[in-house]
N, C-alpha and C positions, 0 to 999 in steps of 0.2 A: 796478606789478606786475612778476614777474619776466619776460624776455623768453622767451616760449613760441610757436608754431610751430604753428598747426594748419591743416592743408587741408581762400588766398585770397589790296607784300604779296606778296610771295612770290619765291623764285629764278626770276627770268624763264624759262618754259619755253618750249621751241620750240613756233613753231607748227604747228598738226596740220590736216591736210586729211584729213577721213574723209570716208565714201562713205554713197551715202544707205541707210540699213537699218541697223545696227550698232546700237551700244552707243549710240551718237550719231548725229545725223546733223545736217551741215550743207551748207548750198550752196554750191558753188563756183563762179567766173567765170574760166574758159581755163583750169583745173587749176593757176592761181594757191594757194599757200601760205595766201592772207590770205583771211578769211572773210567771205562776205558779208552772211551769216543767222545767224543765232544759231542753236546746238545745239540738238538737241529730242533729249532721254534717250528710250529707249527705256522702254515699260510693260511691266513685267513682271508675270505675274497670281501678285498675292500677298495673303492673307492671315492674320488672327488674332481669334480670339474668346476674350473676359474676361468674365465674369460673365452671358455670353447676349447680350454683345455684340459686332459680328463687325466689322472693320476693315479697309478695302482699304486696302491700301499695294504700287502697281505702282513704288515705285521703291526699295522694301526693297533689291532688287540693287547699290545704291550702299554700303551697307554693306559694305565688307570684311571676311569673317569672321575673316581673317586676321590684322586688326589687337591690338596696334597696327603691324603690316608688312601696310605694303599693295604689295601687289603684283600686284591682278587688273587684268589687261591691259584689260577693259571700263571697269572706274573708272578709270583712269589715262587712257585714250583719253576721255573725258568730261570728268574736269578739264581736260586737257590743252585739248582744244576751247575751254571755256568761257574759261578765260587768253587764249586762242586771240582770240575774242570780245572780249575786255574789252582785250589789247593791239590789235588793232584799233579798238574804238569811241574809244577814249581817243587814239589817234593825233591827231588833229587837234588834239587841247587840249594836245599836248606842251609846242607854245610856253608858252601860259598856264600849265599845269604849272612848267615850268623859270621862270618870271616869278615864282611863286608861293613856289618853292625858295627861289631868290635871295634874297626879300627877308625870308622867314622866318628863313633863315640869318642875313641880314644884322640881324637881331635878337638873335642871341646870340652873345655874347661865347665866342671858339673859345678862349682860354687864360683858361679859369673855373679857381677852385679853392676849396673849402670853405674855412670858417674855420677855423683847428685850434684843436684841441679836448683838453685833458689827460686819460691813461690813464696811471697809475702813474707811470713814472718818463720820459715821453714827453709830445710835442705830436703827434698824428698829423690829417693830413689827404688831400685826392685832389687832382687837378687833372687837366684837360685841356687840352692842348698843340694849340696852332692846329693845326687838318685835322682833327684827330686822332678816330677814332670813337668810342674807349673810354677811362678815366682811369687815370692813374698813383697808387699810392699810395705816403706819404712820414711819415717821423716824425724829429724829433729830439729830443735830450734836455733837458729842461727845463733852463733856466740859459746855455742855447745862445745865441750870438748869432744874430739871423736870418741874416746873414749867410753862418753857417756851413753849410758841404752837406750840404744833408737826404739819409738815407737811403731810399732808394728799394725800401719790400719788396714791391710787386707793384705790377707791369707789364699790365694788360686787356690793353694792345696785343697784345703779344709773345703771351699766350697764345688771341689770336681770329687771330694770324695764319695765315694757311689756309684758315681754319673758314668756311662758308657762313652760321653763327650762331656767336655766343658770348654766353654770360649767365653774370655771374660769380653766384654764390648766396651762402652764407651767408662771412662772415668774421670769423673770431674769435683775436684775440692772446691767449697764454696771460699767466696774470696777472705774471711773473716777466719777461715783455717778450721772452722768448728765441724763441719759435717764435709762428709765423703758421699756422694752417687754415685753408682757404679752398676751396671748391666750387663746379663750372662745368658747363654745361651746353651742350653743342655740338651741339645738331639741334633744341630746341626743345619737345622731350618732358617734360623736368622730370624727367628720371633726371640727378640731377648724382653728381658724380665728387669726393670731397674729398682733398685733399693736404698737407702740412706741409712746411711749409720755416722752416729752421733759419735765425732773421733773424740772429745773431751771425757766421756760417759764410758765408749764403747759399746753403748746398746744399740743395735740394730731397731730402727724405726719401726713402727708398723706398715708405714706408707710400703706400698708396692704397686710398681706400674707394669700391669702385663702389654704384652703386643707393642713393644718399642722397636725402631730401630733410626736411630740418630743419634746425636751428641746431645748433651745432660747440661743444661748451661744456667749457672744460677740469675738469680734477678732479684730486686729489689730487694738489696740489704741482706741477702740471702733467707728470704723467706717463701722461694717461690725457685720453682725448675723450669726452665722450654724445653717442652721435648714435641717428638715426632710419633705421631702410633701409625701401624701402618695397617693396614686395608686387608679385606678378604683375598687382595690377589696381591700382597705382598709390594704395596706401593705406599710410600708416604707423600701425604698430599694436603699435609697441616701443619699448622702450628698447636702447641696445645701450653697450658699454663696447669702446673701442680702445687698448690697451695700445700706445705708442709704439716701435718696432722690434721688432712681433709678427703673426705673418703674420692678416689681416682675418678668417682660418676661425677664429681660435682667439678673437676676441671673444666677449663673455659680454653676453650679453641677460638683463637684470636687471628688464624688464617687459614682460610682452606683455598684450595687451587683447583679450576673446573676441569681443567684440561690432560686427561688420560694419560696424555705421554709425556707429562713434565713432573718430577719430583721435587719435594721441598726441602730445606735445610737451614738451619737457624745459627748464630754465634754472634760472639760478642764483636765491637771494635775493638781497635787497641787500647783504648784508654778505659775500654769497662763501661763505658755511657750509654751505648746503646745498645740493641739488640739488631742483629742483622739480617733479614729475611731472607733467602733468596729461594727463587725459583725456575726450570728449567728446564730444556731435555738435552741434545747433545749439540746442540747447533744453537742454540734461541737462549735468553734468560732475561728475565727480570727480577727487580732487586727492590726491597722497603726496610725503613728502618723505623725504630721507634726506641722511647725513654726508657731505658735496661731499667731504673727507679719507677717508671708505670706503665709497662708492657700491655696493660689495658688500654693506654693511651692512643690519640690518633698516631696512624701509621702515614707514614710520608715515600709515597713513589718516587724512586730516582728518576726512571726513565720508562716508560712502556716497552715492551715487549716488540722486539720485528726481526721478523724470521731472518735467519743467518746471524745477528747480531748477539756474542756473549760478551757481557759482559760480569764484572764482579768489584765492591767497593770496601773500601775501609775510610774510617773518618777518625781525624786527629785536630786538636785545638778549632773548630769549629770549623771545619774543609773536609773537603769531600772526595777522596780519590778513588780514581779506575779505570781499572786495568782492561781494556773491551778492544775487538778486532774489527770497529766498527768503520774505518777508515784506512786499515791496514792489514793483510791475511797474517802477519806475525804479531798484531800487538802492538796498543799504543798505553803512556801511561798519561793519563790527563787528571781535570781536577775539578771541584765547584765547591760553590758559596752552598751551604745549608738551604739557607735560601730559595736557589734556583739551584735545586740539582740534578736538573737534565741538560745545565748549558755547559759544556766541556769544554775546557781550554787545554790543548796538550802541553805537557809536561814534560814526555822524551816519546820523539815520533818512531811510529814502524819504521822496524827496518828490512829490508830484503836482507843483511847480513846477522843480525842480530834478533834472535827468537827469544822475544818477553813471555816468559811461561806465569811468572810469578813477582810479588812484592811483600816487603813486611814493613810498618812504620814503627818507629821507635821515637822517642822524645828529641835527642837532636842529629839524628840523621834516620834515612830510612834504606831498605835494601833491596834488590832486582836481581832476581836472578832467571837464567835464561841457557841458551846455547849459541855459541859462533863457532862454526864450522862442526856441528854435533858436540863439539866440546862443555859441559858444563860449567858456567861462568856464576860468579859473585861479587857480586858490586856494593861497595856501598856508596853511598849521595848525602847530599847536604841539601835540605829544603831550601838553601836561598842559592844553588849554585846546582842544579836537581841535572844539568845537560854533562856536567863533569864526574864522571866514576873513579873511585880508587878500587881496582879489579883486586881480588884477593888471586895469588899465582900461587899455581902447587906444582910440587917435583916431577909430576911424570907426562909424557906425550898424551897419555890416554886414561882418564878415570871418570870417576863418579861422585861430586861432592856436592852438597847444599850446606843449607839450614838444619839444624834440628831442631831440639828446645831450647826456646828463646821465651819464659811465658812473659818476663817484666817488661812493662812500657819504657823503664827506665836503663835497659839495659845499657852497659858500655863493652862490654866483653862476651862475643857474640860465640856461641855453642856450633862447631860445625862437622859434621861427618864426612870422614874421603875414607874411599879404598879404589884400588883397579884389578884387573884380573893378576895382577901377584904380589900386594899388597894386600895385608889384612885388614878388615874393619875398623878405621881410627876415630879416635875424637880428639877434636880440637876445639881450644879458646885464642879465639882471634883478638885480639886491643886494637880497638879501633883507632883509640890517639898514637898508638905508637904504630901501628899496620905492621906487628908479630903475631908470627901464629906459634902455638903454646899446643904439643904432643901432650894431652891428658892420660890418654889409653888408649893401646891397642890392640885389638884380638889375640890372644895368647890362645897358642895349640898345644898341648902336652905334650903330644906324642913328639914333635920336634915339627918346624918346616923351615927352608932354604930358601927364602924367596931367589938367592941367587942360583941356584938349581933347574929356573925357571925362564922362559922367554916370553913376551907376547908383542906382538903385532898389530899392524890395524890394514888391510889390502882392502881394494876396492874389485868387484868381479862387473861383469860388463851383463846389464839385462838383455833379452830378448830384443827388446826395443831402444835399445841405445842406452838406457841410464846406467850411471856406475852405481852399484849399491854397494857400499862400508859393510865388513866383514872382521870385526877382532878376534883373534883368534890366541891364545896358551895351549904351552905344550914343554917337557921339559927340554932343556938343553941336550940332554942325552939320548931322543926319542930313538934313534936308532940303532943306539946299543939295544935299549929296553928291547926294542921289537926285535931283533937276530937273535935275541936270548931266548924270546919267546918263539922263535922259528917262525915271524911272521918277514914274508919277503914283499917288500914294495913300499911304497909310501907308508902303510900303516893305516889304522882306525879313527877314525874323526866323527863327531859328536856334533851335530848340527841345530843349535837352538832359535828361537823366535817366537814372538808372539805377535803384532804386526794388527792390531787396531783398534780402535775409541783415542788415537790419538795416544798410545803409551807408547814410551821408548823403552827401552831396555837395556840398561848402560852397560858398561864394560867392569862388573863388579866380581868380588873375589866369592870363592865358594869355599867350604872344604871339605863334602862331601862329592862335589865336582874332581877332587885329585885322585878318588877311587880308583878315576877311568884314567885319567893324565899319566900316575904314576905307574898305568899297566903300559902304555905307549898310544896311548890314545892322543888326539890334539881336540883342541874344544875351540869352538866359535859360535859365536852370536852374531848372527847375519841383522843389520839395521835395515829392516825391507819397510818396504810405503806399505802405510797403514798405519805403523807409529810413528812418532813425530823429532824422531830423532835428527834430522836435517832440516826441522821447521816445520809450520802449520802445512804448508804445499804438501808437503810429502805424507804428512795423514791423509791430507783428501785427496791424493793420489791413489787410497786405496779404501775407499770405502765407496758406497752406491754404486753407480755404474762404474767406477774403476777398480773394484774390488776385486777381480782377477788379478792385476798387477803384483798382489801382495804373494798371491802362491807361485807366481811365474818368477816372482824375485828370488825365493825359496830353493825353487826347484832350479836356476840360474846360480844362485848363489854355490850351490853345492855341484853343479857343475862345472861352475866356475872355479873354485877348489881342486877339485880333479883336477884340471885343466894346469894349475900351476902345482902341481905336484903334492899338494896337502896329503891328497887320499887317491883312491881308485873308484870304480865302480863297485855296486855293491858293498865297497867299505865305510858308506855314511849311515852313521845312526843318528836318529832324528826325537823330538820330541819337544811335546810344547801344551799348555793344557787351555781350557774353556775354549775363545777365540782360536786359542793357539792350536787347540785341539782339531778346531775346524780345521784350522790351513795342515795339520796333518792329514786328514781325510782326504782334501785336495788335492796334495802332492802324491801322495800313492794311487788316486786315481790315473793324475798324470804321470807321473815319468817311475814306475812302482819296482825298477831295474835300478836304480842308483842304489837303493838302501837295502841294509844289510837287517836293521831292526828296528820299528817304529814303536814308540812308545807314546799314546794320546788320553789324556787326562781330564777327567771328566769335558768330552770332545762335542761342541755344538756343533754337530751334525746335521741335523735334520731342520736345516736354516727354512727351508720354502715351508712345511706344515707350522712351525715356530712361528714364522713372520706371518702365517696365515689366524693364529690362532689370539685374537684380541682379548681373550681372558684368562690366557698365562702373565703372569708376573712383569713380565719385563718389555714383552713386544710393543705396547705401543708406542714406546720410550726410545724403542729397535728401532722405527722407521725409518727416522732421521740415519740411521748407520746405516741400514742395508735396501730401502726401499720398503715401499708398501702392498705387498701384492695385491692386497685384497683390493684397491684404487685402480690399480697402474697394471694393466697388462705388462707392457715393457718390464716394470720391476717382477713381475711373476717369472717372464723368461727368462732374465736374465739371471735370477736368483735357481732357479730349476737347473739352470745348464750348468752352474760348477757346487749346488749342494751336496755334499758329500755322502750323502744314504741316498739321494737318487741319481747319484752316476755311477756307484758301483758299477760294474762290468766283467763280464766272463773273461778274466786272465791272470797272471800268476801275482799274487801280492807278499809284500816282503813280512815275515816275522812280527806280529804285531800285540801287544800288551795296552790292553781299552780300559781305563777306570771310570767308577760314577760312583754318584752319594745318591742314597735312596730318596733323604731326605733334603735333597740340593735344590735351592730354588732356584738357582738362578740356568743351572744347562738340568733338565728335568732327569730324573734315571733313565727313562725311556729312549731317549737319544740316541745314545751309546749302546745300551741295548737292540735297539730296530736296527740300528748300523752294522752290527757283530752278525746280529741271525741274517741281514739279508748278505752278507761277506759269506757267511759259512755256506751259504744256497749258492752262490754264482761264482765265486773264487774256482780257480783252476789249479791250483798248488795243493802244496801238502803243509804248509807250511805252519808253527805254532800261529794259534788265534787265541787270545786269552783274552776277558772281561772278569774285571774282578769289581761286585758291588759291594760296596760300602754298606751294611745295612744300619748303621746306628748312627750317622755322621751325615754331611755338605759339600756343599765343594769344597772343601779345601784339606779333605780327607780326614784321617784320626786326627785327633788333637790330644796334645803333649807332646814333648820334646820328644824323647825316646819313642813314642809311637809310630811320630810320621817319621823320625828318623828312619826306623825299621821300612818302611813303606818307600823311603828313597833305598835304601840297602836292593831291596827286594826289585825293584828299578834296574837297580846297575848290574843285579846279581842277573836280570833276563837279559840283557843286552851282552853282556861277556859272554853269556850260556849262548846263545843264537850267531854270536862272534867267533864260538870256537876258542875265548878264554877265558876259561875257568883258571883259577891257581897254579894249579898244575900245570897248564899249558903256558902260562904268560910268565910265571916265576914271579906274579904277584907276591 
């Protein structure tokens, strides 16, 4: 399908010493800096009633109205403390931290650089230069000796130096090889900045496009960009056309879309002819195309829009293909005349065994990829023979492989990435006429690794309510030497991950800052619970709207179900999972908050019922379709209140917990995690470490640079060994 675009820890602050009564308050020792107690937010008496039902919420006042500029001096003083808090507690684990660093580092090779990859008349690829935070990119021209000096058309380095953040965004070479677009993102917001620089010249354009956030797709002979701006409340809901040396006010927005909770996103077809529209929210879409040569041109509807029906298309020699669950909850692949293209003729029907996630066209054959039996499949088809697949087969029971970059229409020798939980990150070239696949590269670790040192697994643990849920789990062959060395008696420490909904799976991929924990006697699993779609479409909408319990019950089953066969014990599960995931963390320590040993939740959507209540944050109306609507639907009000995780807190003991957020995070707000932590630290019965660490200069997706967030996952593993009881010392790490 064509590439389309829809919308899917912190700058050390100083430390604060407030006074008791405030916005905060925490204790001090001799008017010392460093804190001794943990903040306690102040209650503010606030509430709201929906449907006849009425809602305290005393820490509403964490919300900045202001946002996304926050600047009230109460919240500020509040985060401030709580960093306050979390660089204290974490002090003493620094060593362990910085032990931690070290040898995660010492796992990735610092002068990495992709395979390169042909685009037109080009080999282009990135690399990263030992130290170095962020990649250079480089291309030369085909026929070139390696030898010869790549040219170098964008530099990360150069343009994050200064910057407390940088994320580079979308990047797109025009087809003629002369100009680079490319979009950056400096504070973590996700308002990026797109620019053109003229790769013949190397001068940087004057054009600049503020408040983007989509793909950069050229048009017309390459003298024209599609891009996407988005909105005051951080939505994109157009198309827009940027004429090359013309001031950004005089673009022409050639599609806008009326309806709140559907996003838009643009790309080419395969063959470069047309431009792709589509539109949509998480359930529904519709789709227009028009002349990629005059994007001013009439726009041609596939198919109108009707609720539950996604579909998505690509057009090749004058036909019209797509991929839509219109007829089938897994996925069918059908096709049409230019002509009439809302009349669909199938191609390869739904299957209840076989989950169409995806397709690519190529000039003479085209490919499907999917899952049977949770397992990642690739296919490739012949247009006059489209019901017969040559499946491309890989060595192990359980991995994770696709597509990667494939940009020619022409391609014959197709680019594919596998790895499994003890396989490194590989790339391969498949030949299609010969059906070999060809080891290019594979993740190289310095420090050494054994894949055979290693085992994994795939067990099935039994829900609540009957379903088996898929559980993979690694650990080394030796785990219980490891743990007697470290005087740990019983099953040992298990690491419990998931993220569990919009329909994402989360394969069984390799880590290797994941071996931190493994190599102390940890075992690691990825529980496949409903909500993603890792056993097909059913098993998403198994956990979402009214069945979005199922996904925490899976969770919290899954890990009991662990115990059960001997994996871990009680108390010996450590958990973690961030945004969504973050949520089904807050869920599970409400419920069963005795399994775990130490949770760790990462910028955690929380505070799901005021979220879904609140139609001019960012992303909620787009949410409906995922979680319900409360502000509608009594029913979606209750049933969103009874498992949100800021308002089921409850008076009783909760395990060890480490909460992150980005100030500047649109997408799960700071306040969240915030309102979650101070009403934890009021009604909790334990004693137990509570840490919030905010981001102040950064998003969700926390620092950016390699070595930044590396340190930030260090700092992760280093709280969960520390609340584990192994530290270095203890485990003979």
């Amino acid at each position: 399908m064509p590439n389309q675009l829809f919308s899917t820890i912190f700058g050390v602050a100083a430390l604060v010493a407030l006074s008791t009564g405030g916005a905060a308050a925490s204790a001090q020792e001799d008017n010392s800096s460093v804190p001794t107690s943990p903040p306690i937010a102040e209650k503010r008496e606030h509430s709201y009633t929906h449907h006849g039902i009425t809602i305290s919420d005393p820490y509403n006042w964490l919300h900045d109205k202001s946002y996304p500029e926050v600047d009230d001096e109460d919240v500020l003083d509040y985060v401030k403390a709580e960093n306050a808090w979390f660089e204290a507690q974490m002090e003493p684990q620094a060593e362990l931290t910085e032990t931690l660093f070290t040898e995660m580092r010492a796992r990735i090779k610092e002068d990495e650089s992709t395979v390169p990859q042909r685009r037109g008349e080009f080999l282009y690829w990135s690399e990263f230069e030992e130290g170095a935070q962020y990649r250079k990119h480089y291309r030369r021209p085909l026929g070139a000796p390696e030898s010869a000096e790549p040219q170098l058309i964008l530099d990360e380095n150069a343009l994050a130096e200064g910057q407390e953040y940088f994320r580079l965004g979308a990047v797109s070479v025009s087809k003629s090889g002369r100009y680079l677009a490319y979009s950056t993102d400096t504070d973590g917001s996700e308002r990026f900045t797109a620019r053109i620089k003229d790769l013949e010249t190397g001068e940087l354009l004057a054009d600049e496009i503020p408040e983007t956030l989509s793909g950069l797709t050229w048009l017309a002979n390459d003298t024209m960009i599609a891009y996407g701006k988005v909105d005051d409340n951080w939505r994109v809901n157009n198309v827009r056309l940027h004429h090359i040396g013309t001031p950004v006010e005089d673009d022409v927005e050639i599609f806008t879309e009326d309806d709140i909770s559907f996003r838009v996103g643009a790309g080419l077809s395969a063959q470069e002819d047309y431009l792709i529209i589509t539109t949509g929210d998480n359930e529904t879409s519709e789709v227009r195309f028009v002349s990629a040569a005059d994007p001013t041109g009439e726009q041609v509807l596939v198919k109108e829009r009707r609720k539950g029906v996604e579909y998505n298309v690509d057009i090749r020699e004058g036909e019209l293909f797509v991929w839509t669950n219109d007829d089938h909850i897994n996925f069918r692949l059908a096709k049409a005349d230019l002509s009439s293209p809302g009349d669909w003729q199938t191609v390869i029907a739904g299957s209840d065994e076989f989950y169409l996630t995806d397709f690519e066209l190529f000039e003479t054959f085209f490919v499907t990829e999917g899952r049977l039996d949770g397992l990642d499949q690739v296919q490739i088809r012949t247009y006059d023979m489209p019901t017969s697949a040559q499946a491309i087969t890989f060595p192990e029971p359980s991995y994770d492989a696709g597509l990667s970059n494939n940009p020619e229409y022409d391609q014959t020798v197709l680019r594919l990435s596998y790895e499994s939980m003890v396989t490194p990150d590989s790339v391969y070239d498949y030949d299609v006429a010969s059906a070999s696949l060809k080891l290019l590269k594979q993740q190289e670790i310095p420090s050494g690794y054994d894949a055979s040192a290693y085992t994994t697994e795939r067990v099935t643990v039994q829900a609540r309510d009957g379903t088996y849920i898929p559980v993979s789990i690694v650990m080394r062959k030796d785990r219980a030497e490891l743990l007697e060395a470290a005087g740990i008696e019983g099953p040992g420490p298990l690491h419990l991950y998931a993220y569990g909904a919009y329909g994402h799976a989360v394969p069984p991929g390799f880590s290797t800052s994941r071996l931190s924990l493994i190599d102390r006697g940890f075992a690691y699993a990825i529980a496949h619970i409903r909500g993603g779609d890792d056993l097909g479409r059913r098993w998403y909408l198994q956990g979402k709207m009214f069945e979005r319990t199922n996904t925490f019950n899976d969770f919290v089953d899954a890990g009991r179900g662990l115990i059960a066969q001997g994996f871990t014990a009680e108390g010996m599960v450590t958990a973690s999972g961030g945004s969504a995931g973050g949520e089904l963390m807050g869920a599970i320590v409400n419920q069963d908050p005795s399994q775990y040993g130490a949770i760790v939740a990462h910028v955690p959507f929380v505070d799901v019922l005021n979220t879904m209540l609140n139609e001019e944050l960012p992303l909620t109306p787009g949410e409906w379709q995922e979680w319900g609507n409360p502000i509608e639907d009594k029913a979606a009000f209750a049933y969103i209140l009874s498992y949100s995780p800021y308002d089921q807190v409850k008076a009783q003991d909760y395990p060890p917990m480490l909460v992150t957020a980005g100030l500047n995070d649109p997408r799960v707000t700071y306040w969240e995690p915030a309102k979650w932590v101070a009403r934890l630290r009021d009604v909790k019965t334990d004693d137990n470490v509570l840490l919030l660490k905010t981001n102040m200069g950064a998003g969700h997706g926390g620092q950016s640079g390699r070595w930044n967030s590396l340190r930030e996952t260090a700092e992760e593993v280093a709280f969960i060994l520390w609340q584990m009881g192994m530290t270095d010392e203890q485990s003979g790490g």
